[in-house]
KOLZA-789876 format. One record per atom (N, C-alpha, C): x, y, z; residue in one letter; atom name; residue number from 1. Coordinates in nm, 2 decimals, m for minus. Layout:
! KOLZA-789876
X, Y, Z, aa, at, i
X, Y, Z, a, CA, NUM
...
! end
This chain:
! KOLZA-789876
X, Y, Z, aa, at, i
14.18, 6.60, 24.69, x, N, 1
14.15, 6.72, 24.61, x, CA, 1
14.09, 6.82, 24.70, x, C, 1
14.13, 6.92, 24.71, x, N, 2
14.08, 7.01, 24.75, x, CA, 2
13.97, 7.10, 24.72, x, C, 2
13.85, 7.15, 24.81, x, N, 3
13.74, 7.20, 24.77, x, CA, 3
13.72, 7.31, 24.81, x, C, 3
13.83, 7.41, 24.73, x, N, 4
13.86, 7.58, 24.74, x, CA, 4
13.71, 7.65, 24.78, x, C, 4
13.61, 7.60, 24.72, x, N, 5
13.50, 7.69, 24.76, x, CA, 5
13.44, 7.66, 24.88, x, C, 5
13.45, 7.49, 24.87, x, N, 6
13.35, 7.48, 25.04, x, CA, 6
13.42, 7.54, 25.14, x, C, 6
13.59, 7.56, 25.14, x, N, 7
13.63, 7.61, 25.23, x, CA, 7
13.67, 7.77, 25.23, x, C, 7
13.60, 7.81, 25.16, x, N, 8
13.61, 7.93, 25.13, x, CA, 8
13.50, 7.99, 25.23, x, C, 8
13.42, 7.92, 25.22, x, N, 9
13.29, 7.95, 25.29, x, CA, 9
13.26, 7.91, 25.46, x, C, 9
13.37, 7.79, 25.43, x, N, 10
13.36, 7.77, 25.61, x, CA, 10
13.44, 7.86, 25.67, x, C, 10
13.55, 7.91, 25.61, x, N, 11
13.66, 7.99, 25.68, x, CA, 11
13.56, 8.11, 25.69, x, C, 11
13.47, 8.16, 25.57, x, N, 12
13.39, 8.30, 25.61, x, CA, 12
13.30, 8.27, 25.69, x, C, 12
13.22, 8.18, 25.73, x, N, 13
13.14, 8.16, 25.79, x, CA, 13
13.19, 8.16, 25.94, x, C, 13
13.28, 8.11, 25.99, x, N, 14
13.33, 8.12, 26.14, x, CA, 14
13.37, 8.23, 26.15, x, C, 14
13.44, 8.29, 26.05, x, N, 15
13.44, 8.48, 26.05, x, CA, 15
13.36, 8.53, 26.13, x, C, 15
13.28, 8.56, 26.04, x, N, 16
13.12, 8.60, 26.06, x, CA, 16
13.09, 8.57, 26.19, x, C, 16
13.08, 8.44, 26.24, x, N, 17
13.01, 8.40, 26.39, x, CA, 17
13.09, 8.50, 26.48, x, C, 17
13.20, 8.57, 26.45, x, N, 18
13.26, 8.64, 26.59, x, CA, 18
13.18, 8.80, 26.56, x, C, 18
13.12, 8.84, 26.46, x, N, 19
13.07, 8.93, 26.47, x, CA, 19
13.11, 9.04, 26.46, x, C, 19
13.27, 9.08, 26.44, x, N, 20
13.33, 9.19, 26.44, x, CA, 20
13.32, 9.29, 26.35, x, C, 20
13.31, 9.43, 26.36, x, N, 21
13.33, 9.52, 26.28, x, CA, 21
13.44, 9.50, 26.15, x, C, 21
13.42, 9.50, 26.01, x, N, 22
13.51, 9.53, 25.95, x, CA, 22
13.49, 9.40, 25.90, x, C, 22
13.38, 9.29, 25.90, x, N, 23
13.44, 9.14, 25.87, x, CA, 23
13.44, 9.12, 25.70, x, C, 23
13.36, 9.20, 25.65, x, N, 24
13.30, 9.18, 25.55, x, CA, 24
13.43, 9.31, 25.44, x, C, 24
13.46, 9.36, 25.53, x, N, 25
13.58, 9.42, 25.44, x, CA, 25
13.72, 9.36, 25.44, x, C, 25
13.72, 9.28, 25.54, x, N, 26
13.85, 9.24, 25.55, x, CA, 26
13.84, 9.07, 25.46, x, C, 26
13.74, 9.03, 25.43, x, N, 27
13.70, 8.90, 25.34, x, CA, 27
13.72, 8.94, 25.20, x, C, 27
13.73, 9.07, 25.18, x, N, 28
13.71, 9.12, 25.05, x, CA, 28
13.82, 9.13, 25.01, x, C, 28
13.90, 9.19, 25.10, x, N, 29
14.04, 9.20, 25.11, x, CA, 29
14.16, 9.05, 25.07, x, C, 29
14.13, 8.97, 25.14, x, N, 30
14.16, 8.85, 25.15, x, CA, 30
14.18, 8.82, 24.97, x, C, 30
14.03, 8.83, 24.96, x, N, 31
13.98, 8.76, 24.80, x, CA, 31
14.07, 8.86, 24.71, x, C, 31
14.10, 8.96, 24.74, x, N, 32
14.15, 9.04, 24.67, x, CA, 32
14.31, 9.02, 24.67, x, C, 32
14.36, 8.96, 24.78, x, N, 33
14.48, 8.88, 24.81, x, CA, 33
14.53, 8.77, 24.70, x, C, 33
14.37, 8.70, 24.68, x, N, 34
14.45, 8.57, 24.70, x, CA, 34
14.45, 8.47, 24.74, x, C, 34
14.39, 8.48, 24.88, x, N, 35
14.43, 8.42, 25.01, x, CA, 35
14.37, 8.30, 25.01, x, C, 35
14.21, 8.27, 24.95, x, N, 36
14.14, 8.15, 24.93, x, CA, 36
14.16, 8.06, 24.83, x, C, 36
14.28, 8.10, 24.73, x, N, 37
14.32, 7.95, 24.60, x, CA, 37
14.51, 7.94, 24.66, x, C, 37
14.57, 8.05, 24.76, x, N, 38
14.72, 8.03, 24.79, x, CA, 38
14.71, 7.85, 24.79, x, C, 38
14.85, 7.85, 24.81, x, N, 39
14.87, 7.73, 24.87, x, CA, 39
14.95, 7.76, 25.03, x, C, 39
15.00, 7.66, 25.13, x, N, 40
14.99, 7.70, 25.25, x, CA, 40
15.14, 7.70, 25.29, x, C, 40
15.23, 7.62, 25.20, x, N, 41
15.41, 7.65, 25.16, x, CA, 41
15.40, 7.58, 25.03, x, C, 41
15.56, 7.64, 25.04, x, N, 42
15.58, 7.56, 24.85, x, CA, 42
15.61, 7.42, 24.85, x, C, 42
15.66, 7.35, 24.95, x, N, 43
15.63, 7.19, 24.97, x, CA, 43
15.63, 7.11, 25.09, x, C, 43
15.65, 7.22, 25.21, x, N, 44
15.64, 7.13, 25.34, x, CA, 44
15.47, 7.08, 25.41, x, C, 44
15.39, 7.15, 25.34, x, N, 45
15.25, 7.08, 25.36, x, CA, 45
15.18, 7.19, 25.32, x, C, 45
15.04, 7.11, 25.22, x, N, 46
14.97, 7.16, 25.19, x, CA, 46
15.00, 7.23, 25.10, x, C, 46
15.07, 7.23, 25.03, x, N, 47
15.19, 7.30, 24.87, x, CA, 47
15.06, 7.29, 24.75, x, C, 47
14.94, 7.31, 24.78, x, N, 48
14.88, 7.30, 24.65, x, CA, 48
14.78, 7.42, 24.59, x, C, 48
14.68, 7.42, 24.53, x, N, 49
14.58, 7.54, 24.53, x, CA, 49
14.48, 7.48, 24.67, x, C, 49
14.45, 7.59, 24.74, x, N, 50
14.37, 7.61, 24.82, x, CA, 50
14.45, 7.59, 24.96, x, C, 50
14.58, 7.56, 24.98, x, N, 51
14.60, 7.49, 25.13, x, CA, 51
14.60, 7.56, 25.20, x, C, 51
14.60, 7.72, 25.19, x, N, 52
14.66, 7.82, 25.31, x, CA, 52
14.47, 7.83, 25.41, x, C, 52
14.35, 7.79, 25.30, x, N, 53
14.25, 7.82, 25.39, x, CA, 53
14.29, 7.69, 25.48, x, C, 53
14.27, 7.56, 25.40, x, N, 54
14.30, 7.42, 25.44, x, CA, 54
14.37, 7.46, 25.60, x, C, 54
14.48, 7.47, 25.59, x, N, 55
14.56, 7.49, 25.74, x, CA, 55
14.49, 7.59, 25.81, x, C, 55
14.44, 7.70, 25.79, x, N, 56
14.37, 7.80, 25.87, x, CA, 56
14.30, 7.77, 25.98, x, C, 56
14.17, 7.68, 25.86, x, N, 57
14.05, 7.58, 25.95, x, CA, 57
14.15, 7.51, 26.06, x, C, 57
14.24, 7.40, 26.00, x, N, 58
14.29, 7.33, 26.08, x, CA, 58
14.36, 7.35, 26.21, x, C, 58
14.41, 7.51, 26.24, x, N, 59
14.46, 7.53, 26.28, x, CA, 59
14.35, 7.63, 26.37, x, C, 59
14.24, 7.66, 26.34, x, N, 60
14.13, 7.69, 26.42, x, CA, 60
14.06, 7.55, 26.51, x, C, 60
14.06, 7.46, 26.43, x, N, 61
13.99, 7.35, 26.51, x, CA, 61
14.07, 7.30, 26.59, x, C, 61
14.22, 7.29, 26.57, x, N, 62
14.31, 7.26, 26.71, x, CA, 62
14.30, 7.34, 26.78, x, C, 62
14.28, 7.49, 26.76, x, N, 63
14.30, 7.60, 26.88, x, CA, 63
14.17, 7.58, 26.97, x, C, 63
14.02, 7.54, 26.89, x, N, 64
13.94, 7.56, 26.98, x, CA, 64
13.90, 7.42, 27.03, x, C, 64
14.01, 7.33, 26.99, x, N, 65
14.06, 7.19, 27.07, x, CA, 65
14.15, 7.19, 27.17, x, C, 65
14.25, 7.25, 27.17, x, N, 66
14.30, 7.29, 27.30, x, CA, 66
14.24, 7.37, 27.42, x, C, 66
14.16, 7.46, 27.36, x, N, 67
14.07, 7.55, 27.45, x, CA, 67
14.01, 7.51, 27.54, x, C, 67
13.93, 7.37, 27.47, x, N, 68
13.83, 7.39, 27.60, x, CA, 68
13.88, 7.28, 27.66, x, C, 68
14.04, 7.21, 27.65, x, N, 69
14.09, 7.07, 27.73, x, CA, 69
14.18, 7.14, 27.84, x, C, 69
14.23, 7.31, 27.80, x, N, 70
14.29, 7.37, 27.88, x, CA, 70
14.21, 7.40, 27.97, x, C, 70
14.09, 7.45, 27.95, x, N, 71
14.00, 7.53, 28.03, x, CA, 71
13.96, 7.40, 28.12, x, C, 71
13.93, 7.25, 28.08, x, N, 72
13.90, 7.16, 28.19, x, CA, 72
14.01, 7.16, 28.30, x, C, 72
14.10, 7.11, 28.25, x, N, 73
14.23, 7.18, 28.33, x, CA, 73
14.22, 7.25, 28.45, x, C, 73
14.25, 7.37, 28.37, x, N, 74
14.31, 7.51, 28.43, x, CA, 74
14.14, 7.56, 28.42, x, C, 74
14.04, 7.58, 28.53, x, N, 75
13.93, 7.66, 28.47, x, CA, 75
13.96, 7.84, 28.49, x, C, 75
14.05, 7.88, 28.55, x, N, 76
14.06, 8.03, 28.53, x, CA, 76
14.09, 8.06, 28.38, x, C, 76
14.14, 7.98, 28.31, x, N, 77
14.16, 8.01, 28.18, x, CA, 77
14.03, 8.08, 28.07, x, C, 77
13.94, 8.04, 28.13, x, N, 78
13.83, 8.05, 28.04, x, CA, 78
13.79, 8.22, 28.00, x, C, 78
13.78, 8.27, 28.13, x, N, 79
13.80, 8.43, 28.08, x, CA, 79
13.92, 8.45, 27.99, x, C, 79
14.05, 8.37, 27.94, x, N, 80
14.13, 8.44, 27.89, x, CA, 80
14.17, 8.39, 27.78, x, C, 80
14.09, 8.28, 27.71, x, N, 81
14.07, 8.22, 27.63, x, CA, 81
13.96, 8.23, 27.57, x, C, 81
13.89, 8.33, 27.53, x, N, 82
13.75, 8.29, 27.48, x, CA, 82
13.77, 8.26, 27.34, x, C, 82
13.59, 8.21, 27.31, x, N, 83
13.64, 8.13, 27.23, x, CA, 83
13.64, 8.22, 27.08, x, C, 83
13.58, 8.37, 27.05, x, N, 84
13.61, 8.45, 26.93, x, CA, 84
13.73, 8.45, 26.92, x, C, 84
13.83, 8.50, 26.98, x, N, 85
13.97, 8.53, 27.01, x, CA, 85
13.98, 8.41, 26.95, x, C, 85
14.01, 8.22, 26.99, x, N, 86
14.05, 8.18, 26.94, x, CA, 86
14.05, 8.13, 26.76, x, C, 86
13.91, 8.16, 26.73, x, N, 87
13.89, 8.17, 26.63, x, CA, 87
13.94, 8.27, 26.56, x, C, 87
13.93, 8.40, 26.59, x, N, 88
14.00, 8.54, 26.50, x, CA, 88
14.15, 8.50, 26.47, x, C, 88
14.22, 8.46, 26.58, x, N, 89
14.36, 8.46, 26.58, x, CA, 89
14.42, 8.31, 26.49, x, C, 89
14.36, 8.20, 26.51, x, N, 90
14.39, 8.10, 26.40, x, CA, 90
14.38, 8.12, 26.30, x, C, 90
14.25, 8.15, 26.27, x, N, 91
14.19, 8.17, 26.12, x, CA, 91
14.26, 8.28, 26.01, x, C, 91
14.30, 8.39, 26.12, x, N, 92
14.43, 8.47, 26.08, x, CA, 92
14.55, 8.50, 26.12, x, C, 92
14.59, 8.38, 26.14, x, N, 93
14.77, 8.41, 26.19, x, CA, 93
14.85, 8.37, 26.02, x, C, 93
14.82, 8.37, 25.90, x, N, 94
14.89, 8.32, 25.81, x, CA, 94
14.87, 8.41, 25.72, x, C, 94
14.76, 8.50, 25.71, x, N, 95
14.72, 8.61, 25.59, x, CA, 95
14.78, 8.62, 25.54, x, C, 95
14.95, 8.63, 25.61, x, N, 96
15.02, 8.71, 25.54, x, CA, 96
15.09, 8.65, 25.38, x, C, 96
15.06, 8.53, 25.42, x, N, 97
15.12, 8.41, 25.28, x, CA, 97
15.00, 8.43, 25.15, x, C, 97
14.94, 8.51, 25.18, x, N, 98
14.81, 8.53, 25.04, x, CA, 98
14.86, 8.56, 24.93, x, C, 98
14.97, 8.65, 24.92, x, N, 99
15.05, 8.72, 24.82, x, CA, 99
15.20, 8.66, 24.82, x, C, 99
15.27, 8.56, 24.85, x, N, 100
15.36, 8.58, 24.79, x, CA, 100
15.42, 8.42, 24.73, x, C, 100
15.33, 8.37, 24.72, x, N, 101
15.37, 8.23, 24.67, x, CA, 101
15.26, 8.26, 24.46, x, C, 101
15.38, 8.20, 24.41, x, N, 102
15.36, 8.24, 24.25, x, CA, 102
15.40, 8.05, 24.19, x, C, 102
15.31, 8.08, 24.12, x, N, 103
15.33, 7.94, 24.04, x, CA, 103
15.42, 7.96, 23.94, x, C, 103
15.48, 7.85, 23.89, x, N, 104
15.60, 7.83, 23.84, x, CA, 104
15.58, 7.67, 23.79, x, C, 104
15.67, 7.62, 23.71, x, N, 105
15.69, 7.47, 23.62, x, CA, 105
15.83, 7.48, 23.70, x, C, 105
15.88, 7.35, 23.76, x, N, 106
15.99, 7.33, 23.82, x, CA, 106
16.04, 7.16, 23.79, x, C, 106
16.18, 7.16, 23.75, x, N, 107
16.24, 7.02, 23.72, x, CA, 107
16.29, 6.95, 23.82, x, C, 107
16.25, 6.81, 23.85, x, N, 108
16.26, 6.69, 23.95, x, CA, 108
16.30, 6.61, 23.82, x, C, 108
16.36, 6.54, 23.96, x, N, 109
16.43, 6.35, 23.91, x, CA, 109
16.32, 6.28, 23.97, x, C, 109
16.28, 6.18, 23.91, x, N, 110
16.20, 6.07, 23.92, x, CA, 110
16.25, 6.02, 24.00, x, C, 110
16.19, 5.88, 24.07, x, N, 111
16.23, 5.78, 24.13, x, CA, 111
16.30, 5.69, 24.06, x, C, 111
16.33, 5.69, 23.93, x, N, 112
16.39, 5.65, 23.79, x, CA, 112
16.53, 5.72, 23.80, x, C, 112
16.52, 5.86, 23.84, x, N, 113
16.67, 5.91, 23.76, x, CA, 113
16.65, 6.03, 23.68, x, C, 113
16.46, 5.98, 23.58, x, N, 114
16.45, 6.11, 23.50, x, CA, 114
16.39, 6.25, 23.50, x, C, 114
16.45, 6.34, 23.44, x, N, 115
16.40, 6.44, 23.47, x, CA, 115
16.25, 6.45, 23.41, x, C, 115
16.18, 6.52, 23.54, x, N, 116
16.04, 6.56, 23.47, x, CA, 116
15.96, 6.75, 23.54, x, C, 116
15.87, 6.75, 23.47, x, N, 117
15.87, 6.89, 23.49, x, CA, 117
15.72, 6.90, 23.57, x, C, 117
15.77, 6.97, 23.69, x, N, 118
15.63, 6.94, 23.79, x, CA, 118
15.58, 7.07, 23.78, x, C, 118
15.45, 7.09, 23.85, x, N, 119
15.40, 7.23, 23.94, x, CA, 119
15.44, 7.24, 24.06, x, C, 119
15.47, 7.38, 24.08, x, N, 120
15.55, 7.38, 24.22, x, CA, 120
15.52, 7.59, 24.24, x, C, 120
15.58, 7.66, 24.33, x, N, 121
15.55, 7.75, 24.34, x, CA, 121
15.71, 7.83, 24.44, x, C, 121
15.71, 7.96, 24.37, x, N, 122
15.85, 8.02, 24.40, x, CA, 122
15.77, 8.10, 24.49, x, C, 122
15.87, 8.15, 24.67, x, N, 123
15.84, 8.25, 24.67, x, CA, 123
15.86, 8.42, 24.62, x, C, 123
15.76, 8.53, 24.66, x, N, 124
15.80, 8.64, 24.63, x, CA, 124
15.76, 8.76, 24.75, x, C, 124
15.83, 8.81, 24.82, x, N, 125
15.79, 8.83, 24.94, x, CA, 125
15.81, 9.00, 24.90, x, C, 125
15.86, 9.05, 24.72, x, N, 126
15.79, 9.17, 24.71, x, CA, 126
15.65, 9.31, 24.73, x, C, 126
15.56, 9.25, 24.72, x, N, 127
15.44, 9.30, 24.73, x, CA, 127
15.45, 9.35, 24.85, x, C, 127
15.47, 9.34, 25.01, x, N, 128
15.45, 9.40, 25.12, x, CA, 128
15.57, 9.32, 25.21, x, C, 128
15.71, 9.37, 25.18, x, N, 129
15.81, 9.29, 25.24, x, CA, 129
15.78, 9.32, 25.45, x, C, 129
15.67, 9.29, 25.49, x, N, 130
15.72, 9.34, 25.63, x, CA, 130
15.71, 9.21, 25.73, x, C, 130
15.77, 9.08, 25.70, x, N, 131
15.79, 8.96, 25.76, x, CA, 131
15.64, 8.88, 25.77, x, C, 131
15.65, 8.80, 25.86, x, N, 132
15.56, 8.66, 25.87, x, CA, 132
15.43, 8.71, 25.99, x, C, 132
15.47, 8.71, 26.07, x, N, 133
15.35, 8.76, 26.18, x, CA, 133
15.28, 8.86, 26.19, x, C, 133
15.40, 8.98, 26.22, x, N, 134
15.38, 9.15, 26.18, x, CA, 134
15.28, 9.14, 26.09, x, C, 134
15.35, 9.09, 25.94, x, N, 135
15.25, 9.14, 25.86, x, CA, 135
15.09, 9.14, 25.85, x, C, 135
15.03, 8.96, 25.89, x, N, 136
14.96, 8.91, 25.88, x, CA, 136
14.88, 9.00, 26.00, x, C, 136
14.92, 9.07, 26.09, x, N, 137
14.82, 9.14, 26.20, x, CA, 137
14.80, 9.30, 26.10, x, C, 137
14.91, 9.37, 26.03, x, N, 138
14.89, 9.47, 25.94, x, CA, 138
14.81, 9.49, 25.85, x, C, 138
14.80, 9.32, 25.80, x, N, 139
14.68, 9.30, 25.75, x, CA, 139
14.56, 9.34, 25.75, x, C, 139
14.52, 9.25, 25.82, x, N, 140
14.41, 9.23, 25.92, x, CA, 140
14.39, 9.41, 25.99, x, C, 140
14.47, 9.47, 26.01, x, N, 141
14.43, 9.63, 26.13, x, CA, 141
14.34, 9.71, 25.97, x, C, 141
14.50, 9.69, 25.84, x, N, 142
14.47, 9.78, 25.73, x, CA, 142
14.32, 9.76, 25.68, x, C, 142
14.26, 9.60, 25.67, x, N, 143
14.14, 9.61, 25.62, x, CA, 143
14.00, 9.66, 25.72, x, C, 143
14.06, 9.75, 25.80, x, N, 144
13.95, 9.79, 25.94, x, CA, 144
13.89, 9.71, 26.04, x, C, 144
13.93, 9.58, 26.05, x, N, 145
13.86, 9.48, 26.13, x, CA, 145
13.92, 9.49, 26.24, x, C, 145
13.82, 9.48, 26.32, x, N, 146
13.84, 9.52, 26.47, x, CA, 146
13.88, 9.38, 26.55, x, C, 146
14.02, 9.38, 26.56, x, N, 147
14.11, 9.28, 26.60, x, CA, 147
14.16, 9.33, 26.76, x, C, 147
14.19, 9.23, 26.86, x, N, 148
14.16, 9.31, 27.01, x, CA, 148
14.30, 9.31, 27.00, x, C, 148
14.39, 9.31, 27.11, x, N, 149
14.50, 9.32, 27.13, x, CA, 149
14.57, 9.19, 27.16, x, C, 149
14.50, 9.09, 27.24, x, N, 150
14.57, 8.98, 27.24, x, CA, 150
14.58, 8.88, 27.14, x, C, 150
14.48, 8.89, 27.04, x, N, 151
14.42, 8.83, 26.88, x, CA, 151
14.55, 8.89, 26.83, x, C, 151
14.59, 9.03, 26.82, x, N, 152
14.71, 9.08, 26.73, x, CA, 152
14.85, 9.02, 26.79, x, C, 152
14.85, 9.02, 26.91, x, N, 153
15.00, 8.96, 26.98, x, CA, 153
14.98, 8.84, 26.98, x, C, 153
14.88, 8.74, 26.99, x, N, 154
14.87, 8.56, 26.94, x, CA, 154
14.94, 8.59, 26.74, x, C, 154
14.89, 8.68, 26.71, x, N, 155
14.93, 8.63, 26.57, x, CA, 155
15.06, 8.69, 26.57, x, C, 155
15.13, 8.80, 26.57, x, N, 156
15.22, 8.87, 26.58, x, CA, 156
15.35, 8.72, 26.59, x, C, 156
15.34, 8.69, 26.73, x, N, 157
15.46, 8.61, 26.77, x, CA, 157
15.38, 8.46, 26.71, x, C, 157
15.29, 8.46, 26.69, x, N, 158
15.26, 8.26, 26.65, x, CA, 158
15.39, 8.23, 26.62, x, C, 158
15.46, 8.24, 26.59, x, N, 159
15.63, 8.19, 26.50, x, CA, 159
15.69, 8.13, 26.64, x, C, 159
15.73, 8.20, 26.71, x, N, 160
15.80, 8.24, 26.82, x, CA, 160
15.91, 8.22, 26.76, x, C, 160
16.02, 8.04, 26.82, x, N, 161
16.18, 8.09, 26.80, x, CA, 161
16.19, 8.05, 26.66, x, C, 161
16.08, 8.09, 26.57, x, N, 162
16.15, 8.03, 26.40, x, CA, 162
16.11, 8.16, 26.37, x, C, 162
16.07, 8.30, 26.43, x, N, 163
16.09, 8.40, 26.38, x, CA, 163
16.22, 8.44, 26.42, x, C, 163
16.31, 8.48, 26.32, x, N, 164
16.45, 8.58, 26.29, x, CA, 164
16.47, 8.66, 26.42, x, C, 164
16.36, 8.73, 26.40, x, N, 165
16.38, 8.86, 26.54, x, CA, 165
16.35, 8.75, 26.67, x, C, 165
16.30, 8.72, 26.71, x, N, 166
16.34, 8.64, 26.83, x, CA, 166
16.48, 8.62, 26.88, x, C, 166
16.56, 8.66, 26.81, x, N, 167
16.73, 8.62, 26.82, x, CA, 167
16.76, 8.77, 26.92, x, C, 167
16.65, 8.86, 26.89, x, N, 168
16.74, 8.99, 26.93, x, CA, 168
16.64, 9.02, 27.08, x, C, 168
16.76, 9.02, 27.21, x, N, 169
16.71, 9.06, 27.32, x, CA, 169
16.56, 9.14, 27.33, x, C, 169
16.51, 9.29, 27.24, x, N, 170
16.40, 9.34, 27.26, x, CA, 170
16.31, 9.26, 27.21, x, C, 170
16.28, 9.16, 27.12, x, N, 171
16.16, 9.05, 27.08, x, CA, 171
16.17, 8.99, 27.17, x, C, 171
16.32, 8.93, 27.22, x, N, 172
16.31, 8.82, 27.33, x, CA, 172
16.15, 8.91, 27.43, x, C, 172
16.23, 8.98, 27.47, x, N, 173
16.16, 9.06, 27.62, x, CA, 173
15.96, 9.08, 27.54, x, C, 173
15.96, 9.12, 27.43, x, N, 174
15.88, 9.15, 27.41, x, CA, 174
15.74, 9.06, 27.38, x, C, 174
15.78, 8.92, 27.31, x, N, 175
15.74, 8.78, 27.30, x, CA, 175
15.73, 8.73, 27.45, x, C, 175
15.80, 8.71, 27.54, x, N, 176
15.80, 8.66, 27.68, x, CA, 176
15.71, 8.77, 27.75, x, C, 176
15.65, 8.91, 27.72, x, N, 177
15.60, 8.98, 27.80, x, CA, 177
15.44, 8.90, 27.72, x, C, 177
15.49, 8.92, 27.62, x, N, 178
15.32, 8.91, 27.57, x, CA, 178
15.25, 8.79, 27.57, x, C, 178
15.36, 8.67, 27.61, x, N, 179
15.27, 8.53, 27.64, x, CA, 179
15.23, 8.55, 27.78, x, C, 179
15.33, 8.59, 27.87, x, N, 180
15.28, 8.59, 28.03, x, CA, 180
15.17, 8.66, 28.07, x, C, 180
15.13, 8.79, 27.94, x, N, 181
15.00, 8.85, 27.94, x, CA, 181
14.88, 8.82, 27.91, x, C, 181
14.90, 8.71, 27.77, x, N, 182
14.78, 8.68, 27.72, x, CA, 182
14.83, 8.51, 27.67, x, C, 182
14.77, 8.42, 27.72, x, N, 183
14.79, 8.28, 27.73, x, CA, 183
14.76, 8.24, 27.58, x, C, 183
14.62, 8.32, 27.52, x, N, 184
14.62, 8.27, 27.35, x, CA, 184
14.77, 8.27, 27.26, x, C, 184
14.87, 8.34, 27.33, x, N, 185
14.97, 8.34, 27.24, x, CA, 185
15.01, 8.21, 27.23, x, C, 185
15.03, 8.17, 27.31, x, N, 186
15.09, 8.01, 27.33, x, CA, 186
14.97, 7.91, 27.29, x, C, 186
14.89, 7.91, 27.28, x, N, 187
14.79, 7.81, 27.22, x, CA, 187
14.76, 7.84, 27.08, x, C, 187
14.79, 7.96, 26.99, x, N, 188
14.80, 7.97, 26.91, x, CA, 188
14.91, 7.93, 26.81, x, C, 188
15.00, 7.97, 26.87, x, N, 189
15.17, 7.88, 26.83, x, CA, 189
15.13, 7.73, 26.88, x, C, 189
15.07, 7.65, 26.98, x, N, 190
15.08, 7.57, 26.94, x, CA, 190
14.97, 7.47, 26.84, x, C, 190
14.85, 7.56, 26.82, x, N, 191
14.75, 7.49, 26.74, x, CA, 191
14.80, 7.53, 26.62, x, C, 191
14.91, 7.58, 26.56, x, N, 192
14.97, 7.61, 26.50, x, CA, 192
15.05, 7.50, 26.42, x, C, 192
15.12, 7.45, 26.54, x, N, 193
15.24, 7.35, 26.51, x, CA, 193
15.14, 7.23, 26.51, x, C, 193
15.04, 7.19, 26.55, x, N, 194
14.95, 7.05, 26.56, x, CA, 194
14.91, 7.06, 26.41, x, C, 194
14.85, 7.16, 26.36, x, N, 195
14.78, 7.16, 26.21, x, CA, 195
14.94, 7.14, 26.12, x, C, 195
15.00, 7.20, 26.13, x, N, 196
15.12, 7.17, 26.03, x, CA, 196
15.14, 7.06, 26.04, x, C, 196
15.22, 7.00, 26.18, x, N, 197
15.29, 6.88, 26.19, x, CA, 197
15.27, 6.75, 26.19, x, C, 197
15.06, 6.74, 26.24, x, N, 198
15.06, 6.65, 26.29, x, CA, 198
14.91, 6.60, 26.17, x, C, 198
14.83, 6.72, 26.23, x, N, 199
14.68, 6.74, 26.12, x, CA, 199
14.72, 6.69, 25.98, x, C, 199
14.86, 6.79, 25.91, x, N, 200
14.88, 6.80, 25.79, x, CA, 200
14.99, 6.71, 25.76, x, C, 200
15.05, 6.58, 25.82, x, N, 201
15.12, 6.56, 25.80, x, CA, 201
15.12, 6.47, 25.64, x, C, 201
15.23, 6.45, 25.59, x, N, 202
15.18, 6.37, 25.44, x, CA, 202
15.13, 6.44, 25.36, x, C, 202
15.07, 6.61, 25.37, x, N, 203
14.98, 6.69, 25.26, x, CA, 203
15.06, 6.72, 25.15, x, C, 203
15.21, 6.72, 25.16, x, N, 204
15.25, 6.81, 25.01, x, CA, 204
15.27, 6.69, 24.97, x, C, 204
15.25, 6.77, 24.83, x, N, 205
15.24, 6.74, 24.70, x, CA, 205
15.35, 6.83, 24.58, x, C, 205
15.39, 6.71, 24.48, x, N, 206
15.47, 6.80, 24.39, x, CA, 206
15.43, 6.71, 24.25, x, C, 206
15.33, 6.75, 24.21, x, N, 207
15.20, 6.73, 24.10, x, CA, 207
15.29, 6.73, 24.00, x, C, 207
15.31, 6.64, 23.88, x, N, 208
15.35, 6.62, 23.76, x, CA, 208
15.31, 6.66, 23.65, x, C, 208
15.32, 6.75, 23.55, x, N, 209
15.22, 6.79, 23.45, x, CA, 209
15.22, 6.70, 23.33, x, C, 209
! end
């Protein structure tokens, strides 16, 4: 079960530690979203109330798990990894799912055969149609929070090749400029994929009423 408030509070609380202008409007915004009871998809993981903070955290704590195993590594990284950045850019690469998952009653076959009527959730990508990354950084600029440049192009591309526009030569060019400039992009797509795939593996759920 999920505990929407305690994580309500840790996701605002690491907020807060980076300090930025705007934090306290852009949290307001969020709530005003949505964003802390969403769920994180409609059944590939974390499909429930609260998952989208759930994966957020998760996907902060792999980023600032990769961080500092890259930085033993590679130590020039550390100027270009810091560690707000990776916090800002995990915690908000998914905003943009705050609005458009809608609950709904949906019909399954049992393991029996019989039909039964579960909870589940349709999307609705009305409210602000302007895609998956993009939007989640428009977010984030619209509620005034002072988001740097490499924080907006980590979230921007997090998708990379399961965003659509990656198919078209100027994303290509544009995505490939912006990882060879700022290395968080690529650690963010991949603390990305660790919290989905690996953190969250087993999470969804398709609850019976």
């Amino acid at each position: 079960m999920i505990d929407i408030q305690a994580n309500k509070e840790e996701f605002n609380a690491l907020l807060r530690q980076v300090n930025r202008e705007g934090t306290d409007y852009l949290i307001e915004d969020l709530e005003n979203l949505g964003f802390y009871d969403a769920p994180a998809s409609t059944r590939f993981h974390l499909d429930s109330d609260g998952g989208l903070v759930v994966h957020s955290l998760n996907t902060c704590k792999a980023g600032l798990f990769l961080r500092e195993k890259m930085i033993a590594m590679k130590p020039e990284l550390k100027g270009l990894l810091l560690e707000d950045s990776v916090i800002v850019a995990t915690l908000l690469h998914d905003v943009c799912k705050a609005d458009v998952y809608q609950k709904v009653v949906k019909r399954r076959k049992d393991q029996f055969g019989n039909w039964r009527d579960v909870k589940g959730y349709d999307v609705d990508y009305s409210n602000f149609p302007m895609g998956h990354g993009e939007k989640s950084a428009i977010v984030v600029l619209r509620s005034g929070f002072d988001i740097h440049d490499d924080e907006m192009l980590a979230i921007r591309w997090h998708m990379t090749a399961w965003d659509l526009a990656f198919q078209n030569p100027e994303a290509r060019n544009n995505i490939n400029t912006a990882r060879n400039k700022y290395p968080l992009c690529s650690l963010v797509n991949l603390a990305d994929g660790i919290a989905a795939n690996l953190l969250e593996w087993g999470t969804n759920e398709q609850e019976e009423l």
